[in-house]
Every structure is written in C-alpha cells, then in structure tokens.
N, C-alpha and C positions, 0 to 999 in steps of 0.2 A: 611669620611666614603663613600666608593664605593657604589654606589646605581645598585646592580647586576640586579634587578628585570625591570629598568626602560634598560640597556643596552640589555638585551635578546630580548626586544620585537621590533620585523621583523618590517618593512613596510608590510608586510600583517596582523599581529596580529593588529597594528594602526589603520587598515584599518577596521577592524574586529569588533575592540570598538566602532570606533568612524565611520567614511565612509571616501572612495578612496579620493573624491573630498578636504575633511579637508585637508589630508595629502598630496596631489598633493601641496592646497594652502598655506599651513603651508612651506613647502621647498620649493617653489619658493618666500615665504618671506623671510625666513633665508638664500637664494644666493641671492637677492636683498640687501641684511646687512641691516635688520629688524632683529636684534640678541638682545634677552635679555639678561640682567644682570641677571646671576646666584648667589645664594646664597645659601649652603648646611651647616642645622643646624645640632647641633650634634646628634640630634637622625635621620637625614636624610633625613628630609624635605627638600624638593628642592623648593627653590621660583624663581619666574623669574618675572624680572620685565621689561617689553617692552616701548621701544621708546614712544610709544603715550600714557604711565602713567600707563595700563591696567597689574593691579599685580595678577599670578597667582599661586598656591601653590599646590605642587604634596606631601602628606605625604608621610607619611616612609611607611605607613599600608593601606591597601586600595582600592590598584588601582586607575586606571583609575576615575573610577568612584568616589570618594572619593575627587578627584582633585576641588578645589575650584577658582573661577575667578570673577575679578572686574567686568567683561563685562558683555552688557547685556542679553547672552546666558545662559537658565537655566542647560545644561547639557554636551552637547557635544558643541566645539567651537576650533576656530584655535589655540588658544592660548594654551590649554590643551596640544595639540595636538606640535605644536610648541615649548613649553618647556621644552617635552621628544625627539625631535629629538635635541634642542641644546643641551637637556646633553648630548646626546649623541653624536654629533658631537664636545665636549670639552675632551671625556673621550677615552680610547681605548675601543677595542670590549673585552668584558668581557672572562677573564682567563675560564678555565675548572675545575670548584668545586663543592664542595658534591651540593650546593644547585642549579647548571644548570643543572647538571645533574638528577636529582630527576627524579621522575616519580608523580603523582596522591596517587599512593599507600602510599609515605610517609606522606600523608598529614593525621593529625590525628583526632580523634572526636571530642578532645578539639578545635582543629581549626575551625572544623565543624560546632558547637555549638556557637563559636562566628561570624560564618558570614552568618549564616541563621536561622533563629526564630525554636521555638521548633514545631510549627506546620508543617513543612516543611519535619522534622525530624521523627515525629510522622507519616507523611502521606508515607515516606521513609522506616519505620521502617515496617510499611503496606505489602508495596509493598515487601519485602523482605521474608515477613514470605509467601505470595501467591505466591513466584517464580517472579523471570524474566531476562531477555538472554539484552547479549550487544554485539555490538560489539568493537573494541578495536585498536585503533591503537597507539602503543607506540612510546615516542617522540625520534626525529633523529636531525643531524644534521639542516636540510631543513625542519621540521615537526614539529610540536606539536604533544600533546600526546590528543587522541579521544575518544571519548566512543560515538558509536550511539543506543540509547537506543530507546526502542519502540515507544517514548512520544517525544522525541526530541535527539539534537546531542549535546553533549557537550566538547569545545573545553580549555585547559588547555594551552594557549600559552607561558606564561612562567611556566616553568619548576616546580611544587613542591607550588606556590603561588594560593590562593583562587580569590587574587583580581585583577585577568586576567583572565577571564574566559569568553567566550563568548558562547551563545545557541541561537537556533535558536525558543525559548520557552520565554516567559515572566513572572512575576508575583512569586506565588506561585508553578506553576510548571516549572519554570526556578530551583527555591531552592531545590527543589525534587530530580530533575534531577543530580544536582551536587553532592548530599549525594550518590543515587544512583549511580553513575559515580565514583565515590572514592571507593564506595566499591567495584564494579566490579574491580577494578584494582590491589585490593589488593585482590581478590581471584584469581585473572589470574598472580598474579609479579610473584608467584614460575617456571612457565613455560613459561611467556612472553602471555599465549594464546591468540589468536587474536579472540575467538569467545568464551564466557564464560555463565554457567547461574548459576546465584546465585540464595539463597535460595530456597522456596517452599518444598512440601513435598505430600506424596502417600495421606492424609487426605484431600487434597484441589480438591483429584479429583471426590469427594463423590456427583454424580449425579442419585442417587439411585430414587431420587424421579422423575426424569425428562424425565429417560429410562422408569419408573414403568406406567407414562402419557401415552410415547410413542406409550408402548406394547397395554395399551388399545384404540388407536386409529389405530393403526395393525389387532389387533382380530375384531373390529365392523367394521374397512373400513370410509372411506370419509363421509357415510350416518349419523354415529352414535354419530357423536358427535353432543350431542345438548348441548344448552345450559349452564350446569353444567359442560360438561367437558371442553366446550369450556375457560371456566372461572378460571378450574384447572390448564389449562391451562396458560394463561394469571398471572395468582399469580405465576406459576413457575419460568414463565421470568422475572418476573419483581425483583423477588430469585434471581435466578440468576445472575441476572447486580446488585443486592446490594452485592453482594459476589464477584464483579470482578470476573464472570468467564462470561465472553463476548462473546465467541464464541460458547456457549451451548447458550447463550441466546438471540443470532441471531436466530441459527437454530430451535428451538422454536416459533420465532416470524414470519419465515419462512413459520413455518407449520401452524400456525394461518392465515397467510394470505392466505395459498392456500386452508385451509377452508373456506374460507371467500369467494374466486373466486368462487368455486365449489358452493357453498349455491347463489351465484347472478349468478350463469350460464355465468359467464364470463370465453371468449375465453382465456385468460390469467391463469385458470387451466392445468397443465398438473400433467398429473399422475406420470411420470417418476422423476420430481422434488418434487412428494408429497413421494413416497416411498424412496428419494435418501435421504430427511431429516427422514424419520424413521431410516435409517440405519444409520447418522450421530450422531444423538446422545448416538447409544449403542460404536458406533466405540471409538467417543471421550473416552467415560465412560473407555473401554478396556484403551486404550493410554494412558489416566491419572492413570492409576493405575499400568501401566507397571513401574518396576525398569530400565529398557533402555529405548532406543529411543530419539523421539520427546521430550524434556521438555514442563512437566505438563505446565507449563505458557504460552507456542505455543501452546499447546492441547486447556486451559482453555480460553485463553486471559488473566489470572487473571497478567501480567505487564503491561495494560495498563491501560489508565485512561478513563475515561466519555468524558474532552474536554481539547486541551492543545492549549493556546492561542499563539499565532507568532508573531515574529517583523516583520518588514519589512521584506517582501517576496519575491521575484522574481520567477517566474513561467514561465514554457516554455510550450507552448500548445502543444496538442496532437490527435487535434480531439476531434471529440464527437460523441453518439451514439442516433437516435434519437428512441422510443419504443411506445406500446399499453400496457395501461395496464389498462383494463375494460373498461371504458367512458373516459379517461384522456388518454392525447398524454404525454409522456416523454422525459428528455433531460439529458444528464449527460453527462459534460463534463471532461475532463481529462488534465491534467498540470502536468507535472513535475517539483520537485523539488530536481534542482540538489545540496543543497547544504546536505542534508538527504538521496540523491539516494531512494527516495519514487515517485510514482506516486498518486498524492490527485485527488479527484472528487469534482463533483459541481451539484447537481439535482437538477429541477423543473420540475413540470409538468401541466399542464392545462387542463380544460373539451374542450373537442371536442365538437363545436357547430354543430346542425340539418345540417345547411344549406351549408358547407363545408368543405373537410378530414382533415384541419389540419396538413400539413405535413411538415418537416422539411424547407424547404425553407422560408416556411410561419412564421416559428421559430427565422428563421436566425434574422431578426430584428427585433425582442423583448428584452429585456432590461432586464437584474442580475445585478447586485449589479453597476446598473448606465451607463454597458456598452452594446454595443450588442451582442448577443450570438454569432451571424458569424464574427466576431470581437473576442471574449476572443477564441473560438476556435483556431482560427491559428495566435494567437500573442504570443510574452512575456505581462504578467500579473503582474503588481507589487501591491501589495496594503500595506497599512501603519496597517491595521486591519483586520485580521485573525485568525481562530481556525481550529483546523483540533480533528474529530473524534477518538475515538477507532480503526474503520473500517475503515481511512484513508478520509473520507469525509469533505470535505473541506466547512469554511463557509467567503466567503467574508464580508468585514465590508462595511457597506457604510456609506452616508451625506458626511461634509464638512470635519470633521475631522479623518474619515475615509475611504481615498480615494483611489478607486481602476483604475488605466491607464492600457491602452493596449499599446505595444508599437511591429513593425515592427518584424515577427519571425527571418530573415536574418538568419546567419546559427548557430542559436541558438542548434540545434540537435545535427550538428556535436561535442559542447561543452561538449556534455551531461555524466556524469562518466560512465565508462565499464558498470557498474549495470543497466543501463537503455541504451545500446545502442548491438546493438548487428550488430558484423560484419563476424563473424565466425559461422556459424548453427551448422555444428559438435558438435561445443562447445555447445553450446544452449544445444542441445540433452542431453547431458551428461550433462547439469545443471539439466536440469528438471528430468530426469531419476536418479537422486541424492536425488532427494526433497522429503518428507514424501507424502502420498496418501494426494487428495485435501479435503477431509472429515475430514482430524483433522489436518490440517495447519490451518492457519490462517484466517480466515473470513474478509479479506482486500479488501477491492474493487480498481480493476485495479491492480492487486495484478501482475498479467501477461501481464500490458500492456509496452510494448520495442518500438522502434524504432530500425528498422534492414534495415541496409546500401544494396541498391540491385548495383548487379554487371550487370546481364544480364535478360532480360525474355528470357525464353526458349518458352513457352505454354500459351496462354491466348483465355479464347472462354467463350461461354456461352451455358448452358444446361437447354433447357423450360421444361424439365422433371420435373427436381426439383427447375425452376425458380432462378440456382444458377450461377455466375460469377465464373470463377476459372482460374487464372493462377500459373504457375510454374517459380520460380526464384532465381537464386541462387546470394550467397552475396560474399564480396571480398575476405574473409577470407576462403573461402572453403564451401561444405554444400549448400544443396538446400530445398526449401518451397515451401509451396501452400497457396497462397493467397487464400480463398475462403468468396464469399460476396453472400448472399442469398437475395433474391427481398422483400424489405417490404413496405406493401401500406403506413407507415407513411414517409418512403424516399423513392419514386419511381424514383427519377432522379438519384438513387445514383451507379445504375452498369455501365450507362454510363455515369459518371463522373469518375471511373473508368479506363474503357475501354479507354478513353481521355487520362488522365493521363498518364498511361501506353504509349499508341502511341507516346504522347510526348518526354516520356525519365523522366523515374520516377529516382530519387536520393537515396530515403529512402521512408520506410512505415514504419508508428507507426499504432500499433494493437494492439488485444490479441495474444498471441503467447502460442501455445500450442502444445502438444503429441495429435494424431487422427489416431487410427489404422493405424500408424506403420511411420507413417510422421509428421514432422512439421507443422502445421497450420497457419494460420495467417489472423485475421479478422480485416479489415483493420479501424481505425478511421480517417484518414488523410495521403495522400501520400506528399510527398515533390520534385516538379519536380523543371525545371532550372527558369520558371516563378515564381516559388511561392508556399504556400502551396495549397492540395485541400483537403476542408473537404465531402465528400461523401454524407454522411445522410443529408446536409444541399443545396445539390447542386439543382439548379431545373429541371422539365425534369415533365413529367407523363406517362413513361415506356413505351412511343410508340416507341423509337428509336431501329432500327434493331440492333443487336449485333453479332460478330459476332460467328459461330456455334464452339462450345468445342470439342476436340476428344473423343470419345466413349472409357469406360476405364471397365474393368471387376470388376464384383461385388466381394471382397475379402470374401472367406466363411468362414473364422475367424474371420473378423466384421459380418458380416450375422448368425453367430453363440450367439456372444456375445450382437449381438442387440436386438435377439429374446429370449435369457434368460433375458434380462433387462425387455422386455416387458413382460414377465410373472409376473416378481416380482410384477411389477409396477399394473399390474393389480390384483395380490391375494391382492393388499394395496389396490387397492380403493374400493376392494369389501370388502373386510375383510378375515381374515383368518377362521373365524368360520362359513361363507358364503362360504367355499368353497366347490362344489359339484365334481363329476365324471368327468368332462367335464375340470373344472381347471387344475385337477390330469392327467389327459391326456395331458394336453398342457406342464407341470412338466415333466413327463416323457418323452415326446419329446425332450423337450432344453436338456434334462440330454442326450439321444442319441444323439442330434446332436453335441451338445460340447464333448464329448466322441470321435464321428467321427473326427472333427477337430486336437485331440490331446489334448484337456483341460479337464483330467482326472478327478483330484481334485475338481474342479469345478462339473461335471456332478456327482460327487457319492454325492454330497450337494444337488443335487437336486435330486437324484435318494432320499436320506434321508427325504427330504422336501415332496416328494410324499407321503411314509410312514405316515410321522406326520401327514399329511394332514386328513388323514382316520382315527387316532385315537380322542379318546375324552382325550385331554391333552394340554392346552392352551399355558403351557410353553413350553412343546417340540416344539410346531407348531412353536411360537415365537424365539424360538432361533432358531432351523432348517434356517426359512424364514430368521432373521437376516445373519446369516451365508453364503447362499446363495447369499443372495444381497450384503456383505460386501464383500464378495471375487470378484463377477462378478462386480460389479463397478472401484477395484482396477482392477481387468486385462483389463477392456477394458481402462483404463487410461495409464496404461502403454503398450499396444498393440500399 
C-alpha cells in the first residue's frame, strides 16, 4: 500500500508541522546513512526503526501528529520527522489521483466529526449562522490549499487530508478554524472564489437598541448623559460583544470613553471623535441591513472571536506610537505578522508622575513581557505564547515557559507579503479608494499600518504654524506621498529624529497610510535607513533642535469646506440637537453655502435640510437630518 499522504508533503509542509531546523537535521542524518528500516503494515502504518534501537510509527490515520516514538521527545522529534523523508526517499514522487488532487471542499462532516470534538463544531456552527468572510487560496502544483480566516490562517498541505493541517491558532480555536476553513471551500469550489463569505443573514444586523441610545445622546449633547444613560449605555455593549457583533460594540465603548474624558475635563476629549461615533453606529445599522455591499460580518465583526491563542510567532516590528491620554502616557506598539499578512498591536500605559513629562525615550527602557520597549520596537519578536484580540491586539505570554526574544530586524521588511509592504502608491490609492467607508469596516487596530519602500525625497521641512514635519516622497514602483508627523510633548525628540533619518538616506517607512484631501498620507512609526531602524516617538531630543523651514503650500477650499461642515456637526453633538438656537442654524446654513460654492451639491442641501429640522419641534427629523449630514460629510472628506 502506497502511502500518498506521507509522499505529498513538501519540505516546507515538514517544516510547517514540525520546524526548519528538525528537517534540515533529520536529512543531513539520512545522507550520513542513519537510514531506518522500513516496515509498511497492511493497513499502512509505517514503522521505522533506527540505527540506535529508537522505533518510530507513522499510522495510516492521523498525521503527523498521531506519529508515536520511543525517544524521549513528547511531540515533535527528528525521528517523526526522519521516517517520512526516508519513505519518501524509498518510494517515487506520488502519481496525479483523485485524492492529490482534492481540494478542502471534498473533505466531509463525517471526517469533520471525527477529528475535532463537538464543541469545536458547535462553536463553528456559531460562527456560521453570524456570517463570516475568508480568504482562499486553492492548492497548485507548488502550494497548498489556504483559507485566511479572521481568527487565524489555516493551511491544508496535503491535499484532501485532516491530519496535515497546520494554523497559526491553537487549542479549541485551531478546531474551529478548520470546520470553518472546509466550509468556506465548499461554498467557493463552484467558482474557484478567492475571497468568499459564508453564512449570516439581514437579522444579525438588528442594532435597533444601540442607534435608539445613540439618538439620545445626539438630542441632549455630551452634558446629558448622566448616570442612567451612561449605564444604558454600558449593558448595551456589553449586548453586544455577547452577540459577536464586535464592531458596534467597540464603537459604543468609544463613546463611553469620551464621556467619560469630557465629564474629568480631560484634554483627551475631542468632539469631532464624539459625533464621528454617533454617526458610526446608525451608518453600521444601515450596512447591515443592506441586501449588498460590505458583509454583515465586516459591518458587525460577528466572524470573529473574543481571543484566539498562537503558536509560535515570529513578529517583524514596526514602530511604535507613543500618546496622552488624561494622566497616563501610552504606548502601542506594532509587529507584523507575516505569515496572516495582519499587523497585531501591543499597549501599555502608565500615570505620569508630578515631577517629570514622561516621555517616550523615558519609555524606551521599560520592560513588556520581559523585553524592552525600544528593543520589541525595531526587532523580530518571536514568542512561544501569544493571543491576539478581535481588534487585532496582541497579548504576549511571559515567565519561563512562555518566552518572548527580540532578535536583530536586518531586512526583515523587505520579506514582508505584498499585503503589508507597499512599493507602488498609485496602486495604494486604488486599494484604499476600493475599500468600504472607515465607519463600517472593520474596527482593527493598525488596520492601515504598511511599510512603503521610498525611492527618492522630493520635499522635507517643517511648519511652526501647526508644529508639523512634512515631507514628499515617492516610492519605486511609481506614485508619491507625504509623510506628515506632528510635534507631541509626549515624543518631543521625534521630528528630529526624523529629519536625521531622512538626511541619511531612508530605505522604507512603516506608518499609517491613508487618503487626506486628495493625497496619500503617511504617519510615520519607524523609518528603516542603511544603519538600521529608527523609531521616532521613542528617540530622545526635547524639541530645541532647529528644523529645517517647509515650503508654504495653499490652503485647498474643498478641505476648508469639508472641515468646517465637520466642525458644525461635531459641535450640534456636543451641545445637543435640542440645544440648538439661532446662532447654530446660521453656522448650518453657511457650511450648506460654502460646500454648494465648492461643488459639493448633495452635501450642502443635507445641511440646508438639517437647518430646516433644526427649527422644528420634531426629535426624529432633527436626528436623522444631523445623521445624514454627518454620514455623507465624513464619507467625502475620506475619500477627497
């Protein structure tokens, strides 16, 4: 009996189960002639028995994992490892049959049912009825067949088998993952699709109670919530993360917090971010209910999970950002993980002592999960124990058994998959000008942060106006950007560290990368010059250093249109809509003429409408008017 399953699997699938280094030392035994005695039962157990006594047994069923050994390795070991390259070096490279050629999709429930527990199934069967999107890559020559699901990636290296399966998840949502991963395959075989979303339905997007909160924190303004709604509040979120619907129950938590700034008078309120989550969750409510578009499950979050635990990780940093927020200095760091094409985060934060500002260099060497922060910033990160969020938030493991190393970045970037590396801006542009408005994507943090290859600086200076750094840079691929980094007292060494970089002869910047009235953006976490990386927000400096002066560039009156309708909205929210006097209605009326002057028609008759509502006694007109208003002006200046 030809053992097909054990011939398919690559020296990278090997490598995938077990690690590089087994399978490097496992073949440099068997060309040494450390070759075991084969022995292949009739149901097609393979035993091998080695030189130095040590008998090991691959069944017929299994996998990898299944494989049993004399030695004293509980799980993974040379010999496993060993016994499937000498079958394979006795046997030829397996013929082309119904079962190498498979796909995922043929694998059945009954198969299902006996290689992952019913709970697994049950938590899968979940996830199915709330919707959720995969992506898919079907197997080739050179490839396995993939599904990158929201929770993890799940790889199917031999063809059609359960017990070759590798994820980058552990536990019970490793088992999850695979049921899901089978079934997305078998809703995508008829057309091959490379991008599919199974289940969910128009019921899952019932946020009726959540918008109904909203509205009343609309009509009273920032002042009104006390106590009791504050609390309506807080049970709704807590609704909706038991519902898996994640990203209504972010933006909730959102709005709780910037009640909560507003009520301690912390700097850390802004209005603009308090009316931009009013408008997010009627937006979502629309999107899930829409028969097109975005899937419910992108709209709701309801495909992902609470926490989904990792193996062994390898992380490429990416910078970090350092913040204020009330009395506490913040840090969140950024790693990419390229073998998910995800960027995960890492926060902490500390109180700011009396007696000094606390500022990112001061940061640099303090200690996460064992290492130091100016250390996981610009290295590889490997750690043995990990979980990563809903919202992409990363939680390192520490002690002895869960150990996290920093290892040299070298040109860890250059490695990075397309999806996180960006050499072509053009293209960029028409990525993001593709993507659903940022209100009812996904609530993933570092959601837009890339690494973009620079080719040349055209423009770098600095403007004391707005305390900002900006340079102009175009990348190899075609397409030009603006770096732009704005002065903050918790990193005040950070624009001329910067400025340095740049003079040096920068390689790459990893940032956020975005659409800003009518240009690429780019806010830098880390540049990558020929010395090394630099992380900015962590560099030291206390903003004396001269920089030098920006060119003078004119103000665009289609951002100056769209910034001053923002700021109305933002202001009828924190006063309230039922606070609104004579004086509001005139500033309405303006933005409605000046976006009219611009060209942005549609726009100004929402707010010429919104003036109207304003002046009657009618709580829902006003509400919906003001939503409208602010849901359109947010989309356009995102895409401007």
């Amino acid at each position: 009996m030809l053992r097909e399953d054990l011939l398919a699997l690559t020296p990278e699938g090997l490598a995938a189960l077990a690690n590089r280094g087994l399978v490097k030392r496992a073949a440099k035994e068997l060309d040494a002639g450390t070759v075991p005695e084969l022995d292949v039962a009739a149901d097609g157990a393979v035993r091998a028995i080695f030189p130095d006594g040590t008998e090991t047994t691959l069944p017929a069923e299994g996998g990898l994992e299944a494989a049993a050994c004399t030695c004293s390795a509980t799980a993974k070991c040379r010999h496993r490892v060993g016994a499937v390259l000498a079958y394979q070096r006795r046997h030829e490279a397996p013929s082309t049959t119904a079962e190498a050629t498979a796909t995922p999709a043929s694998i059945t429930d009954e198969q299902l049912r006996e290689a992952v527990d019913r709970h697994a199934l049950t938590a899968a069967e979940k996830t199915r009825r709330a919707g959720y999107t995969a992506k898919l890559t079907w197997p080739g020559p050179d490839r396995p067949a993939v599904a990158e699901l929201p929770t993890c990636t799940i790889s199917f290296l031999v063809p059609g088998q359960l017990g070759y399966v590798h994820s980058d998840a552990t536990g019970p949502a490793r088992d999850t993952g695979i049921v899901l991963a089978v079934w997305a395959f078998r809703e995508a075989e008829a057309t091959e699709a490379t991008s599919i979303s199974v289940g969910g339905g128009a019921s899952e997007a019932e946020l009726s109670e959540a918008t109904t909160l909203a509205e009343q924190v609309l009509l009273g303004g920032v002042e009104s919530v006390d106590g009791v709604l504050a609390a309506a509040l807080t049970r709704e979120a807590e609704s909706l993360t038991k519902r898996r619907m994640h990203w209504p129950a972010g933006a909730m938590r959102d709005l709780i917090g910037q009640v909560q700034r507003y009520r301690e008078r912390s700097a850390s309120y802004d209005p603009q971010r308090f009316a931009a989550l009013l408008a997010e969750l009627p937006a979502r409510h629309r999107a899930g209910r829409s028969p097109s578009g975005t899937p419910n499950s992108q709209v709701l979050g309801s495909d992902e999970v609470d926490q989904t635990p990792l193996k062994l990780v390898r992380l490429t940093a990416l910078g970090c950002r350092i913040g204020t927020d009330g009395e506490r200095r913040t840090a969140e760091l950024f790693l990419a993980h390229p073998e998910t094409g995800m960027v995960l985060t890492v926060a902490r934060d500390w109180e700011i002592p009396e007696d000094r500002p606390l500022t990112g260099h001061d940061l640099a060497g303090r200690r996460l999960a064992g290492c130091r922060i100016g250390t996981l910033a610009a290295g590889n990160v490997v750690s043995e124990a990990a979980s990563r969020t809903a919202a992409r938030a990363l939680k390192l493991g520490t002690g002895r058994l869960a150990k996290t190393q920093v290892l040299p970045l070298g040109r860890s970037w250059d490695e990075l998959p397309a999806s996180l590396r960006v050499t072509d801006l053009d293209a960029a542009r028409e990525q993001l000008s593709a993507m659903p408005p940022g209100m009812i994507r996904p609530r993933v943090a570092a959601e837009l942060v890339r690494v973009v290859a620079v080719d040349r600086i055209e423009t770098a200076g600095y403007d004391p106006a707005s305390q900002t750094f900006e340079a102009v840079f175009t990348a190899p691929g075609g397409g030009s950007a603006r770096l732009l980094a704005v002065h903050r007292a918790a990193a005040p060494g950070a624009l001329e560290a910067i400025e340095a970089a740049l003079a040096r002869g920068t390689r790459a910047i990893a940032g956020t990368l975005r659409r800003h009235r009518g240009e690429l953006v780019v806010e830098p976490t880390a540049l990558l010059t020929d010395e090394g990386p630099v992380v900015p927000d962590l560099a030291p400096g206390d903003d004396s250093a001269e920089l030098g002066a920006a060119a003078e560039t004119e103000r665009d009156p289609l951002a100056a249109a769209l910034d001053g309708a923002l700021d109305v909205c933002a202001d009828l929210a924190h006063r309230g809509l039922r606070q609104a006097r004579e004086p509001s209605r005139q500033r309405v009326e303006a933005a409605a003429a000046t976006l009219h002057r611009v060209g942005l028609r549609r726009a100004a008759i929402d707010f010429v409408h919104l003036s109207k509502t304003l002046g009657e006694d009618d709580d829902a007109a006003r509400t919906a008017a003001w939503t409208e208003a602010a849901i359109r002006t947010l989309v356009t200046a995102e895409l401007h």
